[in-house]
C-alpha positions in Angstrom: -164.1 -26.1 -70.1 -161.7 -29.3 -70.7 -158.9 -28.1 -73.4 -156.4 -29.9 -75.2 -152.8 -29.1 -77.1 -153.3 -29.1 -80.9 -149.9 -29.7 -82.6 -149.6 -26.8 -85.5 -147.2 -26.0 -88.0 -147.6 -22.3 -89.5 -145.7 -20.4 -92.4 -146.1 -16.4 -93.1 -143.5 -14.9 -95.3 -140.9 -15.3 -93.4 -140.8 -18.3 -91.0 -142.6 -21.3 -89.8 -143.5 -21.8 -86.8 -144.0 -25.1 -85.0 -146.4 -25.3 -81.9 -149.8 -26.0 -80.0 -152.7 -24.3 -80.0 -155.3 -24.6 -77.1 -158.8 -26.1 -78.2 -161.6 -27.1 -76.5 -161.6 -31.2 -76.3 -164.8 -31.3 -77.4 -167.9 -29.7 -79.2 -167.8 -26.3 -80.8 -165.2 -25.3 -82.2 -163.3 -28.1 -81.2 -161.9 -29.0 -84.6 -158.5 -27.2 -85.9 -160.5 -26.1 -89.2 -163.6 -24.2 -87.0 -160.8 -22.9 -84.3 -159.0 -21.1 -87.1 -161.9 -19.9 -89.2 -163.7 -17.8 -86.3 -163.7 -14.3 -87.6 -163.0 -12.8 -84.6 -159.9 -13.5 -84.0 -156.7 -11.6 -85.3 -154.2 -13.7 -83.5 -153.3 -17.3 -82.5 -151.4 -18.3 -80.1 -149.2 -20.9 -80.2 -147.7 -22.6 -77.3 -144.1 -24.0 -77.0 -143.6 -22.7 -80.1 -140.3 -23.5 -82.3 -139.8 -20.1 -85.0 -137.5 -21.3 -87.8 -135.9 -18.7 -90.5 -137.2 -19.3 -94.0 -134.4 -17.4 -95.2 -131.9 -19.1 -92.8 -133.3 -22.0 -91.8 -129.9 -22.6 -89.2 -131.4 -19.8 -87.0 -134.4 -21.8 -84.7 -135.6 -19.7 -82.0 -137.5 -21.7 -79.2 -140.2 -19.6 -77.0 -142.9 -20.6 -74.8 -145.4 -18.4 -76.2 -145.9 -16.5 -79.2 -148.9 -14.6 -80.9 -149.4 -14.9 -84.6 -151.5 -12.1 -86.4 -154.3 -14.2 -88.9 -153.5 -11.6 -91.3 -149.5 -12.8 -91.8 -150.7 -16.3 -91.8 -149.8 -18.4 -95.2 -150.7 -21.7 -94.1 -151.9 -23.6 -90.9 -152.0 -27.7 -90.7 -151.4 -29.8 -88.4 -148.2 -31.1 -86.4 -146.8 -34.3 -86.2 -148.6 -36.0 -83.7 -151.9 -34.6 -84.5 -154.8 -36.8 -84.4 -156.5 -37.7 -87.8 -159.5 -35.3 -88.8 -158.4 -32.5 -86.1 -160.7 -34.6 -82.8 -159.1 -36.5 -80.5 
């Protein structure tokens, strides 16, 4: 299947978290809105991820990887540099 990097930016309580998720470049579930709304999945990972502090946003962590539980998730849009409507 031919993927592609999403740029995201999600918040929980605590921090926000700047990254890519993995879609497929095309057909289902190829739009942000359908990737994040299948009920099966409790966690997203988000590639090259950049973890800033809410509470002190002077500490930026920067990890390759990192797995975000659906259920601590505020709010997911997405990043600079993603393409209008969530399709390439």
């Amino acid at each position: 299947m031919d993927m592609r990097q999403e740029p995201v930016i999600v918040e929980t309580v605590r921090y926000r978290i700047e990254g890519e998720l993995t879609l497929p470049r095309e057909g289902y579930r190829s739009r942000l809105s359908d990737y994040v709304n299948q009920r099966d999945r409790d966690f997203f990972a988000v590639n090259g991820a950049k973890i800033t502090s809410l509470d002190r946003p002077e500490e930026i962590q920067e990890v390759p990887f990192v797995m975000v539980a659906r259920a601590h998730v505020l709010l997911l849009t997405p990043g600079p540099g993603a393409e209008p409507g969530g399709t390439p």
